[in-house]
N, C-alpha and C positions, 0 to 999 in steps of 0.2 A: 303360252303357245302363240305365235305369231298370226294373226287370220291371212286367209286369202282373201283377192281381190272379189272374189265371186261371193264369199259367205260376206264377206265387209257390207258391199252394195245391196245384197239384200236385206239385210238389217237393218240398212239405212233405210231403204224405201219404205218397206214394212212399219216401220216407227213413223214415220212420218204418213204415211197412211194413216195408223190407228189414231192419230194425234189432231188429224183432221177430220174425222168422222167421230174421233167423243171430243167436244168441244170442253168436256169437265178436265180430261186430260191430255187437251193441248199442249200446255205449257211446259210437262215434265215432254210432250214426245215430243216436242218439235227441241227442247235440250238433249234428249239424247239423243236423234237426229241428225243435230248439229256435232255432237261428238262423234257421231259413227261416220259423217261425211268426211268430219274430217280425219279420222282412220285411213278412211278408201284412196283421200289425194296424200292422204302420206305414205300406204302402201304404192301407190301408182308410181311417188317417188322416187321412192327407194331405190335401190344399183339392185340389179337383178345378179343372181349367186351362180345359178349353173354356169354362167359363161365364165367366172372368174377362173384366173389360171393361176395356180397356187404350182408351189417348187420349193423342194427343199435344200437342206444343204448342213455342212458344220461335221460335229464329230462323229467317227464310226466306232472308236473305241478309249476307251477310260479305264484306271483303275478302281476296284469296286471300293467306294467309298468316296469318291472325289467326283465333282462336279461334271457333267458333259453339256454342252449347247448344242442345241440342235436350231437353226434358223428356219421361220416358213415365212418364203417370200407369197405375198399376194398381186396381181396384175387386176386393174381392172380396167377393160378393154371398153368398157359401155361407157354413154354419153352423160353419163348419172354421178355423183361423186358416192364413193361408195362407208358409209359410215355403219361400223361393222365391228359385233363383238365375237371372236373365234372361241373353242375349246379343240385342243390338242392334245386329243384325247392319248396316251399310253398304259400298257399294262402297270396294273396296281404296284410292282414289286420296280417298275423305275422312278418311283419316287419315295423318300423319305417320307414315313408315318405322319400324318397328318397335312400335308405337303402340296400335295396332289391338286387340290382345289383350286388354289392361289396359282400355284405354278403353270399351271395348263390352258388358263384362261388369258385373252388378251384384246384389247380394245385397240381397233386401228380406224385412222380415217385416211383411205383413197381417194385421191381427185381423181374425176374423169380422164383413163388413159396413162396413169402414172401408177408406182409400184410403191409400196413400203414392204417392209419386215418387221416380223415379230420372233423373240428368239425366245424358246425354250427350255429351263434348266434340269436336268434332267440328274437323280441323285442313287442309281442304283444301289440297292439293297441285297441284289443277288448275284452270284456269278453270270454267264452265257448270254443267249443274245435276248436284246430286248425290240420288242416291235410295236412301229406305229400302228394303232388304229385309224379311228375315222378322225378327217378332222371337219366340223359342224362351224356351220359360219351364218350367225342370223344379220341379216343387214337390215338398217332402220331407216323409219325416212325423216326428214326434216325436224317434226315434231316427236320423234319417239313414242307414238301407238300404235304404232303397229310398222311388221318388217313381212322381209321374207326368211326362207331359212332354208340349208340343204346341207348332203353332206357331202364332202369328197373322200376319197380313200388316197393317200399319198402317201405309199412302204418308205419304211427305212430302217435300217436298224443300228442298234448302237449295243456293242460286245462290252460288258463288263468283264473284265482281266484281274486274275488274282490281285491281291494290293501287294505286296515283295513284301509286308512289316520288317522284315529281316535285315533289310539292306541295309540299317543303319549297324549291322554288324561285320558289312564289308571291309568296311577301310581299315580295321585293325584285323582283320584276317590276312589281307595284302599285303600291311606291314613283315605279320610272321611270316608267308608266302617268299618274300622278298629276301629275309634273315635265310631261309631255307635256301633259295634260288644264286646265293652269292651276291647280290645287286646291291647289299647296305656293308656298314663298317664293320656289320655281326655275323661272323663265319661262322658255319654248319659243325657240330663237332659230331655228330652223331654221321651212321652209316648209308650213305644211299646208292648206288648202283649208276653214277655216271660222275667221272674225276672231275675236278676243276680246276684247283691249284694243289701248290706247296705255300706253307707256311711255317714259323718256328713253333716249336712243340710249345704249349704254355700247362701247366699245373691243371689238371684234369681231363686232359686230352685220350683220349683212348690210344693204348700203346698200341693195338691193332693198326693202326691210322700209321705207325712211322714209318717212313721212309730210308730205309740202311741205306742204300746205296747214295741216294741227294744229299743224306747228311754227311757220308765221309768225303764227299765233294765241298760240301759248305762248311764243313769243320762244328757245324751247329745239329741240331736235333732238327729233323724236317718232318710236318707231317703231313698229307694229303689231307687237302679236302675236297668232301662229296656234296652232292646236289643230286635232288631226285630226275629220273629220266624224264624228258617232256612226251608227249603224242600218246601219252597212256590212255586207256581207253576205261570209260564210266559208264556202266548202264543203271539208269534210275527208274526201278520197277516199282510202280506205286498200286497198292490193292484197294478196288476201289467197290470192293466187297462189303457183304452187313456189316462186318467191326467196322469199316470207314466211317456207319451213318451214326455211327455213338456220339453226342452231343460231350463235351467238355466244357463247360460254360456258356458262350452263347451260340458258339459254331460247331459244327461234324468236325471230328479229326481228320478227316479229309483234307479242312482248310488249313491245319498245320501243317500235315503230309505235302501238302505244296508249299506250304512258304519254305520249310525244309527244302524240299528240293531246289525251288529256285537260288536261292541261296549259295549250294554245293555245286548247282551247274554254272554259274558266275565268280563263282573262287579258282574254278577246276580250269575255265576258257580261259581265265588271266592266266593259270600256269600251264597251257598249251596244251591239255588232255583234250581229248574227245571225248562229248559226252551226248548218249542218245535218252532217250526218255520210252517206258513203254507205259501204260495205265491199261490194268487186264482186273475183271471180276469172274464171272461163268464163260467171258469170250474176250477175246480184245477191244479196247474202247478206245483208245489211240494209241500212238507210237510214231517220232520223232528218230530220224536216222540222219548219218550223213551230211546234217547243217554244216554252213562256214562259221566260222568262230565268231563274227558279226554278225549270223541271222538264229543265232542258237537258241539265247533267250527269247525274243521275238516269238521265233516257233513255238518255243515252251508252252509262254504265256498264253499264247492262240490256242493252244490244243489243251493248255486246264482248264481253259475258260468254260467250257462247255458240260465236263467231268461234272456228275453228280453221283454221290453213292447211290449202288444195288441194291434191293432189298433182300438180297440171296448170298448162300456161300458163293464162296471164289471156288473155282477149278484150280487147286494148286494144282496140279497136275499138266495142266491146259498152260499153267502161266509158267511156269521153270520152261517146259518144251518150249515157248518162244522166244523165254528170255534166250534160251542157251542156242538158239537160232539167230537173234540179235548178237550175240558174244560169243562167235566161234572161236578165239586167241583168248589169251588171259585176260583176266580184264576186273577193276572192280565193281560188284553188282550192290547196289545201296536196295534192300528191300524196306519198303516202307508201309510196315503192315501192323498186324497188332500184336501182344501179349498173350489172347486166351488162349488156355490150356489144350482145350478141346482143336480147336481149327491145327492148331500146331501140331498137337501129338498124333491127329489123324490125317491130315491132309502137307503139314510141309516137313515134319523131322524125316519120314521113308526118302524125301527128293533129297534131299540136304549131301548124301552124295556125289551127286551128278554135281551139286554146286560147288562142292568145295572142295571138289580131286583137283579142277584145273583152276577156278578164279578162288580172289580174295573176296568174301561176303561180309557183309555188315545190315546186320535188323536193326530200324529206328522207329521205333514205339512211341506213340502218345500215350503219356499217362495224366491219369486225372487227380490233379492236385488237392481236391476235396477230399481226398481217400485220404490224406494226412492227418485232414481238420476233424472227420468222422473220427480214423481211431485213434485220436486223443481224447473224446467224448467219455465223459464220465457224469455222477450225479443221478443220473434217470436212470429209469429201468432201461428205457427206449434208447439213453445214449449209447450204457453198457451193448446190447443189443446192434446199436449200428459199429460202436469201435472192433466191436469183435468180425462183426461182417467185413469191414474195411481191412482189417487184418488180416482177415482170411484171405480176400483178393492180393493183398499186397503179397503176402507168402507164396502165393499162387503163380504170379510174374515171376516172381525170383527163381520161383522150382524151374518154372518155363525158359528164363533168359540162362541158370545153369547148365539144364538143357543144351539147349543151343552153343553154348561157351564151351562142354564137352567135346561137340561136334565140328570146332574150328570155326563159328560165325564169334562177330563183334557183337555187341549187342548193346544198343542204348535205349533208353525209357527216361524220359524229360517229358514235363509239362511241354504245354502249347507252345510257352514263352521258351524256353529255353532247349527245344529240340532244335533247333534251325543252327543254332551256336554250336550247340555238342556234335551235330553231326559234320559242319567245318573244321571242327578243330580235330575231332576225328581222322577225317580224312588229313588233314597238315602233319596229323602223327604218324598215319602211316606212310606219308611220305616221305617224313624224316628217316625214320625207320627201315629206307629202299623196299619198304612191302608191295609198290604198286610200279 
């Protein structure tokens, strides 16, 4: 702890009083005396701290897993050079486990009237926003025994943004995107609901596809081909109810539920769809309408960022009523919610309905891939015991996605890793398919 100048100087004198009145022990108090004087002219030195004028600056948003900077500039307006160790200070969950200590600390030395920086790296571990606390600045003098020390309070904050892991699944999506769209040497053979060309019939072509009239013109077999209609419209309802906060390894299936989605909403903008985004649990928690096809993702990211699962059921009830108020025309709704039997068979198969008289639906599930490793488990009594448990769940989904399959939804159930793929390719098949 740094002393003041008031407890410094009395401790000096006091010593040196009693050091003079026991002459047995003079020579320790007129040493420590001497150490505590000189304390007092090195606090006296020292840059004074409340006047300093500190400013920040640097990133406001990152994705979660990658580095942000955040800079703090220091001013020091007094006639003292100011030699000074900071802590910058953040909550525990912006930095990387064990981290924090190193990272948050910084030594600077201010001349008299001139400015440095000290720049902060900041490693979030969580989604939403993160925020500065205090930042504490003890300044020292000369000799290093002694300083002063204060704190300032200087906001800011820095938004961790889903990480997309998915993206590296874009560019081969766009390619078959593109095969669909007409744009490569690979024409569409299949049906979709807006013409493009004529072309010569070739060996597997669908006879639906030919053209009588263009080919007694050409003397050849002609057949049209389709491309899916652009400006279709997508709403991506994520629940962000108790099944979201089920753990799947090291994260909630929440965090897959978005990487899926960002994913579908950056396949969907390159082929011209509109796509809005709701996140509803017992009430609504966000919702994205309306973007331009350049601020879509953007928005996305902005408004997952903050999304944490509910500890309660979802309102199915509550979230169809605003899906189907977002989606008054046809439209495809991507629900991204869970498997259990229970939520399903009581709160979303009655709506199912309303959904699937006018749009085309698709449920994409996280499933947990240790259910596989369980019931293979053999040997113990305990393994027996978990394989059969595993199975049972796993049977359980299927009766549920049946279910659903009866009722006219899609229905996919992929691991973390490989729901984000299945639900684009998904969608590229019904759009070969002119379903959308």
């Amino acid at each position: 702890m740094a002393l003041t100048g008031r407890t410094a100087l009395l401790a000096a004198l006091g010593t040196l009083v009693v050091g003079l009145l026991l002459p047995s022990w003079a020579g320790i108090g007129l040493v420590t005396g001497t150490v505590l004087l000189a304390a007092v002219i090195d606090l006296v030195l020292a840059a004074p701290v409340r006047s300093l004028e500190l400013g920040r600056g640097g990133d406001t948003t990152v994705r979660l897993g990658e580095p942000a900077s955040v800079e703090l500039t220091v001013t020091n307006p007094s006639g003292r050079p100011l030699r000074t160790r900071i802590r910058d200070a953040w909550a525990p969950s912006a930095w990387r486990p064990g981290t924090a200590e190193a990272a948050s600390r910084h030594t600077l030395h201010v001349p008299a009237g001139e400015r440095r920086r000290a720049v902060t790296v900041l490693t979030p571990t969580r989604r939403g926003d993160h925020h500065a606390r205090r930042v504490t600045v003890r300044s020292l003098g000369p000799l290093g025994l002694a300083g002063r020390q204060g704190s300032h309070h200087l906001p800011w904050t820095v938004r961790a943004l889903p990480p997309f892991n998915s993206r590296k699944h874009l560019p081969s999506r766009l390619a078959r995107l593109r095969e669909l769209d007409g744009r490569t040497s690979v024409l569409t053979r299949g049906q979709g609901t807006e013409f493009d060309s004529l072309r010569e019939y070739l060996p597997g072509d669908d006879v639906r596809s030919i053209d009588w009239r263009a080919s007694a013109r050409r003397n050849t077999v002609a057949v049209r081909t389709w491309r899916p209609e652009r400006d279709r419209h997508i709403l991506v309802v994520l629940d962000t109810g108790r099944t979201s906060a089920g753990r799947v390894g090291d994260a909630p299936r929440l965090d897959a539920a978005l990487d899926a989605a960002l994913l579908l909403t950056a396949l969907a903008t390159r082929a011209g769809d509109r796509v809005d985004l709701l996140a509803h649990d017992a009430r609504k928690r966000a919702a994205v309408a309306g973007s331009s096809p350049s601020e879509i993702l953007p928005a996305f990211t902005h408004a997952m960022a903050s999304l944490q699962p509910a500890l309660h059921e979802t309102d199915m009830r509550s979230l169809v009523s605003t899906a189907l108020k977002m989606a008054p025309h046809r439209s495809l709704i991507v629900l991204l919610t869970g498997l259990d039997t229970a939520p399903v068979e009581d709160g979303l198969r009655p709506l199912l309905p309303l959904l699937t008289k006018r749009h085309e639906v698709v449920l994409a599930s996280v499933a947990d891939p240790h259910l596989d490793a369980l019931a293979a488990g053999r040997g113990t009594l305990e393994a027996v015991y978990g394989a059969a448990a595993a199975e049972q769940t796993r049977a359980d989904r299927r009766a549920t996605a049946d279910l659903l399959s009866r009722h006219g939804v899609t229905v996919l159930d992929a691991s973390p890793t490989q729901l984000a793929p299945a639900l684009a390719d998904t969608y590229l098949a019904l759009k070969a398919a002119g379903r959308l």
